[in-house]
N, C-alpha and C positions, 0 to 999 in steps of 0.2 A: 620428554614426551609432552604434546600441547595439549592441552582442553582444547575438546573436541564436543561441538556442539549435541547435546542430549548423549554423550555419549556415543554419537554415529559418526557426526560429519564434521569434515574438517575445514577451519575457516582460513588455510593459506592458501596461498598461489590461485586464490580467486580475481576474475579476471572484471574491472571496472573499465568499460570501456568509454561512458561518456565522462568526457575530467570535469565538467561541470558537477555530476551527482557524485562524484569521485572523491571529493574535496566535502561531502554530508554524510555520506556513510559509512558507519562505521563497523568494521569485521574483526574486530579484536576478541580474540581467544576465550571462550566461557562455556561452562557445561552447562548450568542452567538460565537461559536470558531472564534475568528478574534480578533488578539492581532495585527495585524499593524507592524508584523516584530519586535519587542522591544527586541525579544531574537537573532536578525541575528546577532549580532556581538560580543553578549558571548561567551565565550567559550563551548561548546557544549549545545550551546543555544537551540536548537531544541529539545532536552530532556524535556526542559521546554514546549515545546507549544502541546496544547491537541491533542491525534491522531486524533482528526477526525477533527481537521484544517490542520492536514500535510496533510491526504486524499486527504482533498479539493485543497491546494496546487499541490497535484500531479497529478492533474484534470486540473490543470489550462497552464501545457505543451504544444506544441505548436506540430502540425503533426511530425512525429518520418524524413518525408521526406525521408526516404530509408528505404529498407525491413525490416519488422519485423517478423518473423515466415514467409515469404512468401509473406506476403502484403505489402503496399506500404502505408503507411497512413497521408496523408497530410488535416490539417486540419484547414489552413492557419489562425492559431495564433486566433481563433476564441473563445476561452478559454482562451488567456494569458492575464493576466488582471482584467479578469471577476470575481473577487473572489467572487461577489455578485449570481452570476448565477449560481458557482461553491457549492457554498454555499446551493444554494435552491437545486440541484443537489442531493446533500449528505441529504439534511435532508427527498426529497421525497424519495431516495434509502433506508433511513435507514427504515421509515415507511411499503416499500415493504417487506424489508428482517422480520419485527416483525409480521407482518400479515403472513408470511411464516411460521418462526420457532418459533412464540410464545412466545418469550423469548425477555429480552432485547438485541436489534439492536445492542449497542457497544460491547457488550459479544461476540457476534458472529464475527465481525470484528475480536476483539481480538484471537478470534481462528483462522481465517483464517490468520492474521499473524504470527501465531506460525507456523501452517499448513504450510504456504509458504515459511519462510524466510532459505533462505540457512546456514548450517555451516561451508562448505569448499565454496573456489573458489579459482581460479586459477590468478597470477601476471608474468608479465613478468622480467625478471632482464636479462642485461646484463654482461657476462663476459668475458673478452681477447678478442670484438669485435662481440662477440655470442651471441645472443639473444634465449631466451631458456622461457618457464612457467613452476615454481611452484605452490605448492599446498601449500593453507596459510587457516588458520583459518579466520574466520570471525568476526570483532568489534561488538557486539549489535548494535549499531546506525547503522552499515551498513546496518546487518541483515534486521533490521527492516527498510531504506530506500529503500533496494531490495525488500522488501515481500509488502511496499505499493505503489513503483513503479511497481511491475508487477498486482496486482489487478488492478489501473487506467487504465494501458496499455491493460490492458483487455477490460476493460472496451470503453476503446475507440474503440478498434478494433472492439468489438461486433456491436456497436452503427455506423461504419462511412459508410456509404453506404447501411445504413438495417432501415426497417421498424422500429428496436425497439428506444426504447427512451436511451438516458446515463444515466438516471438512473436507465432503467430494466436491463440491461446488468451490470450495477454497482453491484443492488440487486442480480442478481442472480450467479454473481462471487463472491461474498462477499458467497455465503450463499451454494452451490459447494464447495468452500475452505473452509468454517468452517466444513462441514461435512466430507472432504478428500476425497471426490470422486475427484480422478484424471484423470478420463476421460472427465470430463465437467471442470475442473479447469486448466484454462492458468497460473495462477499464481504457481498452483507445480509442473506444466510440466515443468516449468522454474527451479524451484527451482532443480529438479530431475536433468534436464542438467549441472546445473551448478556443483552440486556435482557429477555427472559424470564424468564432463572435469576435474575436481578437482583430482577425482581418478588415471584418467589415468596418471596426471603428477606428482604424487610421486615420 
């Protein structure tokens, strides 16, 4: 019998369809995601630790403290730390999102970070005292720590000053972006900007 994520869900014969984020993420078998950091200092050690620990990770950020989209979201460190709250966080979202779409919860994640993750974006280089942006392809591991930094970040903004809970706003960004509606998902409106800026500095 395999470890089966929180005891619900199961991490085989899930379905990776971009091979670019295919070859970052990692779906290996565990009941509770909490490795204790043991891949921080490999070498692309974060490949190693199950997505829906980096999630939680990137839950656990502290207010952005200057605008984000417009707002202001300061959330004075009230998350940094809390991996255990973070934790509970992800597994009541994940629970929303499969009473939603009926399907397994990490499936769906995985779509929305296909959904989300940028290919281009934009670097600055200097040259002869000029600072100037190109346009560069994007690493997988970026890809993929842009496409689950902007779902958390969503997530938080939904949740910081509103009735809903961090994990409804979690679930229902999660589950918006796996379906590609771009008018309810913050995380492709991002993505979409990004490969914008990207266009224009060709």
């Amino acid at each position: 019998m395999t470890d089966k994520l929180f005891g619900k869900y199961s991490l085989e014969n899930l379905e990776v369809r971009d091979k670019s984020i295919a070859q970052a993420i990692s779906l290996k078998p565990i009941i509770v995601p909490h490795t204790f950091g043991r891949s921080k200092k490999k070498s692309l050690g974060k490949t190693q630790v199950n997505i829906v620990e980096r999630l939680a990770n990137k839950l656990m950020r502290g207010g952005t403290g200057e605008k984000t989209s417009g707002k202001v979201i300061r959330t004075h460190g009230r998350m940094q730390g809390k991996k255990l709250r973070s934790l509970k966080i992800v597994e009541k979202a994940l629970e929303l999102v499969e009473k939603e779409t009926k399907e397994n919860p990490v499936q769906a994640l995985i779509k929305a970070i296909e959904n989300s993750a940028p290919r281009e974006d934009v670097t600055r280089v200097s040259h002869g005292g000029v600072s100037y942006q190109i346009a560069v392809d994007v690493s997988a591991t970026r890809r993929l720590d842009m496409a689950l930094r902007n779902i958390a970040l969503a997530a938080l903004m939904g949740a910081f000053n509103k009735p809903k809970s961090l994990a409804q706003t979690l679930a229902s960004e999660i589950v918006s972006t796996a379906k590609g509606d771009i008018q309810t998902s913050y995380a492709m409106k991002k993505r979409d900007e990004t490969e914008r800026m990207a266009r224009s500095a060709r």
